[in-house]
C-alpha positions as CSV (number, residue, x, y, z in Angstrom):
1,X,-6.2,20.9,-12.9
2,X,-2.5,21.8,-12.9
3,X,-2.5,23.9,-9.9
4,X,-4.1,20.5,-8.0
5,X,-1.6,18.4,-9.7
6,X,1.4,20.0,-8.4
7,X,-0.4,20.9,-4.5
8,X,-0.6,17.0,-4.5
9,X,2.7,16.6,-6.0
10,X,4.0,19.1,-3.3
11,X,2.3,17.4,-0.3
12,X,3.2,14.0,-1.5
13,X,7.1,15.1,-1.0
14,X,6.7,16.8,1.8
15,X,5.3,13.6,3.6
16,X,8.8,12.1,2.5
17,X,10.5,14.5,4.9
18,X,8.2,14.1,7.4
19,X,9.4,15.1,11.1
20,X,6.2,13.8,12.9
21,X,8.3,10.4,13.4
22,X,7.6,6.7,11.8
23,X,4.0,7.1,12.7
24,X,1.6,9.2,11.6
25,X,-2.4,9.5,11.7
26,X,-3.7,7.0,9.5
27,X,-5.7,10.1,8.1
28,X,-2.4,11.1,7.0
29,X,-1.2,8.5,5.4
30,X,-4.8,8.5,3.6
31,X,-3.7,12.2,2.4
32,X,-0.7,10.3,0.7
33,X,-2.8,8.1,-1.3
34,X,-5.4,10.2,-2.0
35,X,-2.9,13.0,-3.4
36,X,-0.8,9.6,-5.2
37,X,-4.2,9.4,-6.2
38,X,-4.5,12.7,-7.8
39,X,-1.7,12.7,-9.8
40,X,-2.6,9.0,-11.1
41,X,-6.0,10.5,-12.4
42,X,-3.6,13.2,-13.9
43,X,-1.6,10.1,-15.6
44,X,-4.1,7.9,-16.6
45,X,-7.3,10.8,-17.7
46,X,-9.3,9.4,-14.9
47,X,-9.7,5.5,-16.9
48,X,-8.9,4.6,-13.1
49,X,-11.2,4.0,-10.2
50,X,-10.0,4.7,-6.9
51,X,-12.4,3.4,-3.9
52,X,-11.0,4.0,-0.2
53,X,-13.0,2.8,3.0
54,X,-12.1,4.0,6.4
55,X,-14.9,4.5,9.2
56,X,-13.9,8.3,10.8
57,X,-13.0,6.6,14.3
58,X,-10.2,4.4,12.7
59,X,-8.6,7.9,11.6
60,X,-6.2,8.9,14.7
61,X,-4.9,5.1,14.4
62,X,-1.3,5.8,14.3
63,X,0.6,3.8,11.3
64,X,4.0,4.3,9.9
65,X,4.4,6.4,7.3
66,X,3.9,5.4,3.8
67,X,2.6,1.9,4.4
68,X,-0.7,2.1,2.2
69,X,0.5,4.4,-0.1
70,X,3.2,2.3,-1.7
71,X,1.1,-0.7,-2.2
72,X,-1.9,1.5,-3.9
73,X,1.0,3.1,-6.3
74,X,2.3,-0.7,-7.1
75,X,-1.3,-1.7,-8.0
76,X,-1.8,1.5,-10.8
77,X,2.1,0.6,-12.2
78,X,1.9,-3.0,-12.0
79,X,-1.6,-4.4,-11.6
80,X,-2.9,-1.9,-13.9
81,X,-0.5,-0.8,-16.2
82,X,-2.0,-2.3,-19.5
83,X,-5.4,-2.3,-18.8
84,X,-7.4,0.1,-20.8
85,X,-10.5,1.1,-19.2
86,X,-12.0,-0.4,-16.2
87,X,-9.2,-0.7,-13.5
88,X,-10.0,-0.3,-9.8
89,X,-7.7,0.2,-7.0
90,X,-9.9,-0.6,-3.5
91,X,-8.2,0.4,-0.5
92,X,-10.2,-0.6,2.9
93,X,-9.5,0.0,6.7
94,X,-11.5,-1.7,9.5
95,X,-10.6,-1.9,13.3
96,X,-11.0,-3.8,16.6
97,X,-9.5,-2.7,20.0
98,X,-7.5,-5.6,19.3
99,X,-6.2,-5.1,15.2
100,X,-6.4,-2.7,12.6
101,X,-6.8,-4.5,8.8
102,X,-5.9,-2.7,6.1
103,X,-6.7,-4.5,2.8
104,X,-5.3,-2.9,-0.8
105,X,-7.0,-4.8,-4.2
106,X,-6.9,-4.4,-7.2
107,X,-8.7,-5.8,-10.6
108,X,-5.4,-5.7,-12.7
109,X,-3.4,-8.3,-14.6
110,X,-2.1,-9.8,-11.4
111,X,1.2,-12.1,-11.4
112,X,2.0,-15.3,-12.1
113,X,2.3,-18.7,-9.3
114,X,5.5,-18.1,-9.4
115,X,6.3,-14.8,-8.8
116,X,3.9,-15.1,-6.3
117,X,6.6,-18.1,-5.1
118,X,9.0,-15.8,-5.4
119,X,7.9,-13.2,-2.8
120,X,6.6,-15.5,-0.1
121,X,10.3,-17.0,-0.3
122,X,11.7,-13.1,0.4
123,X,9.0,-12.3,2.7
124,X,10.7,-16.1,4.6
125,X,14.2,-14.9,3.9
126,X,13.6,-11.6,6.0
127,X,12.0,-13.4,8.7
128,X,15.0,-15.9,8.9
129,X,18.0,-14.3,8.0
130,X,16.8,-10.3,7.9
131,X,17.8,-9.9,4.4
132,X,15.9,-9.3,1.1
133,X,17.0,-11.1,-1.7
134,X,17.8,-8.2,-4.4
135,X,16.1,-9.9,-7.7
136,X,14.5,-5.9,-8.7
137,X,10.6,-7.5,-8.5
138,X,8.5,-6.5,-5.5
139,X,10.7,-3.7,-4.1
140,X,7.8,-1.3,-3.0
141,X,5.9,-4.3,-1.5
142,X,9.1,-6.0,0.3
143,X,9.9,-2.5,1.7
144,X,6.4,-2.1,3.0
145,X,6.8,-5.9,4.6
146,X,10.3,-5.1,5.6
147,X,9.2,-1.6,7.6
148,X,6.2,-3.8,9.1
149,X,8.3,-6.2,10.6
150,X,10.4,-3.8,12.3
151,X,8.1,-1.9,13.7
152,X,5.8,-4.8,14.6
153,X,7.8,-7.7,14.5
154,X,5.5,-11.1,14.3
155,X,2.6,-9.0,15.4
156,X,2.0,-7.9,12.5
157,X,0.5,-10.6,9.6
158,X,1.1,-9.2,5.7
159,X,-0.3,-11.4,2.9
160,X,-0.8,-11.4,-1.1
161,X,-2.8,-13.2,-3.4
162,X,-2.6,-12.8,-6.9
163,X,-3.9,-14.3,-10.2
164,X,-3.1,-13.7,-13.1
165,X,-5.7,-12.1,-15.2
166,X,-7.7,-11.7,-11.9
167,X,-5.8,-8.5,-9.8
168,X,-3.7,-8.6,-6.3
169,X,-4.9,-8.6,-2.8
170,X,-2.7,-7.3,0.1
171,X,-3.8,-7.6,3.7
172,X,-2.1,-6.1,6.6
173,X,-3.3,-6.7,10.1
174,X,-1.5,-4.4,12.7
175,X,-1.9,-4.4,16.5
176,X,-4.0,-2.2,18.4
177,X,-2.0,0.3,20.5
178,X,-0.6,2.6,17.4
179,X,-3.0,5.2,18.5
């Protein structure tokens, strides 16, 4: 178990330095979670249940690097994070020739209305003024918005819901053509 704890460990931060470009096989950055996801199991003795869904042909897909994986590793630390036994982190992929949707859910503690406020009104803030507002919440999930809007610009749509008490929801929809 040690020996696969530190080969995902390994891989994970060699896909930091990656010299394929910005994009990479969606396969790939499936690799990212599922090795994330390894060393979560490590973490948290398995209490966690990790579900991804991708048909094969959506696999090529080209993404940019590190765009799931972020928003699975804020759903363990945040959405998860003080629940015991029963969490689940659901990560599914479907495609058109026209989109690619990539949805990331979890059954965690979720956030309040108005945090959820709060991140709508930076997600607006970068779309009008291309700056972040620095407040320390939502940095993995406004960097993953942030990267989608400058590779995609208004092509791409990014959403969240949230309860709390219920778990998070985050939907990406990317254009076709990143193959």
């Amino acid at each position: 178990q040690i020996s696969d704890l530190i080969t995902a460990l390994v891989k994970l931060l060699r896909s930091t330095i990656n010299r394929e470009g910005f994009f990479i096989p969606l396969g790939r950055e499936l690799e990212n979670v599922r090795n994330y996801i390894c060393i979560q199991n490590a973490v948290y003795k398995g209490n966690v249940d990790f579900r991804i869904e991708i048909p094969e042909k959506l696999l090529d897909y080209r993404v940019p690097n590190f765009i799931l994986q972020p928003l699975v590793e804020n759903a363990v630390l945040h959405g998860l994070e003080t629940k015991v036994d029963g969490g689940v982190v659901h990560v599914a992929v479907r495609g058109t020739e026209q989109k690619i949707v990539a949805v990331v859910k979890d059954n965690g503690q979720g956030f309040p209305e108005e945090t959820l406020v709060q991140l709508r009104q930076a997600m607006e803030c970068y779309d009008r003024e291309g700056t972040i507002p620095d407040d320390g919440h939502g940095i993995g999930f406004l960097n993953v918005y942030r990267r989608l809007r400058l590779f995609y610009g208004t092509a791409a749509e990014f959403t969240v819901e949230s309860r709390a008490g219920e778990g998070t929801e985050i939907t990406m929809v990317l254009p076709a053509g990143g193959r």
